[in-house]
Structure formats: structure tokens, C-alpha cells
N, C-alpha and C positions, 0 to 999 in steps of 0.2 A: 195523341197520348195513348198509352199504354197502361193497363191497369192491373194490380198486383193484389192479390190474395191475402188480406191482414185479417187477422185475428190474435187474441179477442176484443170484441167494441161494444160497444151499449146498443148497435141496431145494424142494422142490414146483414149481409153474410158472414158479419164477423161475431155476430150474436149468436150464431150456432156452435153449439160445444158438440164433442164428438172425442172418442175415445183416441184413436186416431188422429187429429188435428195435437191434441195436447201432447202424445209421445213426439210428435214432428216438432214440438215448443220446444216441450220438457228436455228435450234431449241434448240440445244447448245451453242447459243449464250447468252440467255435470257429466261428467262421464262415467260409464256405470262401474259400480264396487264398494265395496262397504265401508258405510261413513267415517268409523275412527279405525285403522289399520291394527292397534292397540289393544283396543277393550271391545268391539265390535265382532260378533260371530267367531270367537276365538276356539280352533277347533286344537281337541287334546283329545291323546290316544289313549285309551284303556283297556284293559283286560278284556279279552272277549272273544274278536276284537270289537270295540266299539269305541266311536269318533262321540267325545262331548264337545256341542258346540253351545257356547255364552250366548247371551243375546243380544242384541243387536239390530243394525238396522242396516241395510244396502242401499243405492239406487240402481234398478235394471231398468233401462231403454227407456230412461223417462218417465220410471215410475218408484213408489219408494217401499218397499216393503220392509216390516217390520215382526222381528221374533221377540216376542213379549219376554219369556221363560227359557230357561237354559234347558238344553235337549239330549238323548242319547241316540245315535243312530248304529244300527248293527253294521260291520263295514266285512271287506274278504282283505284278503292279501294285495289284490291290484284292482286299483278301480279310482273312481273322481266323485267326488264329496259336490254339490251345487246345489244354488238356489235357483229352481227353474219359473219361469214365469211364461203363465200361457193365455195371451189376452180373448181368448177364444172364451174361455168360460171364468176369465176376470180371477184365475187360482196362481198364487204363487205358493212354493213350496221347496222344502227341504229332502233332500231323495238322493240317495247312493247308486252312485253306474257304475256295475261289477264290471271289469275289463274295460272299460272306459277311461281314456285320457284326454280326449280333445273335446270340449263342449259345443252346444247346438247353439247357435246365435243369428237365429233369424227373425223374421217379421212373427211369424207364425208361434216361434220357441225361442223361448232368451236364458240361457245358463249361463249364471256368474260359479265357477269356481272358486269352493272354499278348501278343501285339501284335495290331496293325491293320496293314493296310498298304493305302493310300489316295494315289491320285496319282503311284505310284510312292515314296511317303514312308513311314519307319517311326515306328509310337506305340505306345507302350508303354501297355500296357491293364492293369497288374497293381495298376490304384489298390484295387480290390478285396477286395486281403489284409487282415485282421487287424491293424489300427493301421499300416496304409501310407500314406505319403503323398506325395502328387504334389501339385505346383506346376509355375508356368510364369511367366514375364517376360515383362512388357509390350514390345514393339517400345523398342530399344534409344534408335533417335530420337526428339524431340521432338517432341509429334501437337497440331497444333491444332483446338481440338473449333469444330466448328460447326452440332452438334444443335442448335434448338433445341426445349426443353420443352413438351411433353410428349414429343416423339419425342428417345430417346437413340441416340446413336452408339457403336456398338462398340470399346474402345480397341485397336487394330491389336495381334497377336499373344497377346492376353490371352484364351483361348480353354482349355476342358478339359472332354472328353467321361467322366463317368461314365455306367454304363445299369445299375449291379447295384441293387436295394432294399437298404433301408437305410436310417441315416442316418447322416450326412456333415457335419462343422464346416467349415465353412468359411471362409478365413480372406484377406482382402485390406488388402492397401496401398496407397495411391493418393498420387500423389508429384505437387501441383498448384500451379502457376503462376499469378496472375492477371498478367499482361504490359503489359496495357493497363487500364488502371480503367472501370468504369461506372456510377457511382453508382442503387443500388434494383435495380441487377442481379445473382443469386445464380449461381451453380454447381453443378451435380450430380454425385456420385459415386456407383454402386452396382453391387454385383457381381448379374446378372440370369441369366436363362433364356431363350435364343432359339431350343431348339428339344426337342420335350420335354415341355413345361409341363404336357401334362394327365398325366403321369404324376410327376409331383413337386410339391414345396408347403414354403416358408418354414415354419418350425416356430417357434413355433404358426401358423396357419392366418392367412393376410390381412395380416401382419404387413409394414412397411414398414420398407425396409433402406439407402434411401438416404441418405446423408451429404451437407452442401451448405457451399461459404461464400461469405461476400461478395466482390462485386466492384468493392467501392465503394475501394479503391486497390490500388497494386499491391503486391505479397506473393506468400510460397509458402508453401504450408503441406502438410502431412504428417498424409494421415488413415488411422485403424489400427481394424480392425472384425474381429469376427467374428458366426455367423452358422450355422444349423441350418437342413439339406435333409434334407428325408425324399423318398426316392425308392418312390414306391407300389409300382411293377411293371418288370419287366425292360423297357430301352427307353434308346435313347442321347438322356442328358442333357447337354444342351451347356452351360457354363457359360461366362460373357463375364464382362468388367468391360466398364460403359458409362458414359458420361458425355455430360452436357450442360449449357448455359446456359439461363437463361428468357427472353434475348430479343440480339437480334443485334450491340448492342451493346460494345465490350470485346473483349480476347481472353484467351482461358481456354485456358492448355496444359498439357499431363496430361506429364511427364517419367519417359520411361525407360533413361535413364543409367542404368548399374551396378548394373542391378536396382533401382532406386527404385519401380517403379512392377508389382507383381506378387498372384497370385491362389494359392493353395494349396487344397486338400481331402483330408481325413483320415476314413477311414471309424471309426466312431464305437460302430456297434452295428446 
């Protein structure tokens, strides 16, 4: 027989705790990111500039940390908002990395990101958490596509960076116009990857996600999809919706009125 490592027990080796032992538990518990996606560390931008963040509570690497009081942190124009945890000296903590976009996630240092701030703009980076989920809306105006196939066009504001591993459902609606008819001529819709890619991959592997319809008269139609990203390794994944026609004829307009036309992602496992 062969004998296997359990803890914790009321006696023998399983009766030793150890800081270490518990994050190799704990860490199967949850995956790390802030407990309500909602009301938990909710970071807002203000005059200054300075990032307010709510309070709240995380879980990093199997451990739980917790911000009593809501906080102001001084921020610059580009940099990454985190809660760093460093079990060296048992300190977790709130701290701005000026120029910084991709956090430190190892044994030694565990950064969970909470905004980005890029261009002078704030994003909320806590897609992360434990059954959170972000979404975003397509540019409010009417976009007329004139990709044509093979090369797709970005749909303006339909845009969301993940970068933690993982995987990710992800969930789009594309709210489509044909305006003008082209008989034998189709449409494309599909949520894509335009920056990224070798560290992510459709699930299952090669799998094609694109949705299309005819634009052989005019019509609108309303298509509704979901969709599995496994993100291999820490790395900002950009996700778009894009759209195109397969040939120049026609006009094909993607509508984003009143949220018709938006992109979601829910971390999964």
C-alpha cells in the first residue's frame, strides 16, 4: 500500500497546521477574487486622480482578506489598482502600480486586480471573482460594417479585457440590420480575440463561433450565442465582437440602441 498525505486530523501528521498546508486546502475551496462582484471593493474614479474603493472582502490563494472601511488611493493616468498579499510577512494590502498592467501571481506575491487605469480612464478589472460577471455595450450608434470576409471589423465599443486563467462563458448578442439587400451575399457575426490569442483557445480547441445571415433582402434579426474561453496563462485577453460581409455589395448594420447589441463574460472555473 501506498500512503497519501491527509490533513487536517485530530493526530499524527495531519495534526500539524502550517501556513502552507492550509493555502494548498484553502485553495480548492474558491478561486481567488472578490466575494460579491456588486458591492465588494467597488472602485470609483475621482477628481485628483484618485480611485475610491468600497469595502469589501476577496479571497487571494486561499486566504481571505478583508477591507473594513472604504478608502482613497492616489492613482496616475496608466497603472493597475490590486490587492497584494505577501505571506512572507502574513501583510495583505491595497497599492497602486504606476505603469503596471499585468499582476504578480506567484507563491511568494499574489495580486488580485481591482481597476486598471489606462488613458486617464478607469476599468474595472474584478471580472475575476468567483461567478462575476462583466459585460459591456456595443457603441450606442448605428455602425455600418464594411469588413469585408475574411478580414472582420471590430463592432465600436464592444471591447473586454480578461488576463486571469481560467475558464470563461461567454455570452454575446448581436442586434443586425440588413438595410440594403444583396442577393448570395451573407453577413458575419462573432465574438473574437484580437489580442492575446496564444494564451487562450475556444473550448473545445479549433472550434468555430461565428453566426451569419443572408442578405438577400432586407430584414433584422437578433442573434443570441454562447461560448467557452479557456485562458491558458496570466496575459490580457482582449475580447471584441466583430462582424463582417463577404463581399461589398449591400449594407449590413450591426444596431446599438438600448443595449441591443452587447458582449458579456462570466468566469466559470
Amino acid at each position: 500500500m501506498a500512503d497519501l498525505a491527509v490533513w487536517p486530523t485530530d493526530g499524527g501528521d495531519g495534526a500539524v497546521s502550517s501556513e502552507a498546508r492550509w493555502r494548498k486546502m484553502a485553495r480548492l475551496w474558491a478561486n481567488s477574487g472578490v466575494k460579491f462582484i456588486n458591492s465588494d471593493l467597488v472602485p470609483t474614479l475621482v477628481a485628483g486622480p484618485v480611485i475610491d474603493v468600497s469595502a469589501g472582502q476577496c479571497w487571494i490563494d486561499g486566504h481571505l482578506c478583508e477591507l473594513d472601511v472604504p478608502v482613497s488611493v492616489p492613482v496616475t493616468s496608466a497603472g493597475l489598482l490590486v490587492v497584494r498579499f505577501t505571506p512572507a510577512d502574513n501583510h495583505a494590502e491595497l497599492v497602486y502600480l504606476d505603469g503596471v498592467t499585468v499582476p504578480v501571481q506567484t507563491d511568494a506575491t499574489w495580486e488580485l486586480p481591482i481597476a486598471l487605469m489606462s488613458g486617464g480612464a478607469l476599468y474595472d478589472r474584478r471580472i475575476m471573482a468567483v461567478g462575476g460577471l462583466a459585460s459591456i455595450i456595443a457603441n450606442p450608434v448605428t455602425t455600418a460594417v464594411t469588413a469585408l470576409n475574411p478580414t472582420y471589423g471590430t463592432i465600436p465599443g464592444m471591447q473586454m479585457v480578461l488576463w486571469h486563467p481560467g475558464e470563461y462563458l461567454l455570452t454575446a448578442q448581436f442586434d443586425m440590420e440588413i438595410a440594403t439587400a444583396a442577393a448570395g451575399n451573407l453577413a458575419y457575426v462573432t465574438p473574437a480575440i484580437t489580442s492575446g490569442a496564444s494564451a487562450c483557445q475556444f473550448s473545445p480547441s479549433g472550434m468555430t463561433v461565428r453566426q451569419f445571415i443572408s442578405m438577400a433582402q432586407v430584414w433584422r434579426d437578433t442573434r443570441f450565442g454562447q461560448y467557452m474561453l479557456r485562458i491558458l496563462r496570466p496575459a490580457e485577453v482582449v475580447c471584441t465582437g466583430q462582424a463582417c460581409k463577404g463581399a461589398a455589395t449591400g449594407v449590413f448594420n450591426i444596431i446599438g440602441a438600448t443595449g441591443a447589441t452587447w458582449l458579456a463574460a462570466r468566469r466559470v472555473g
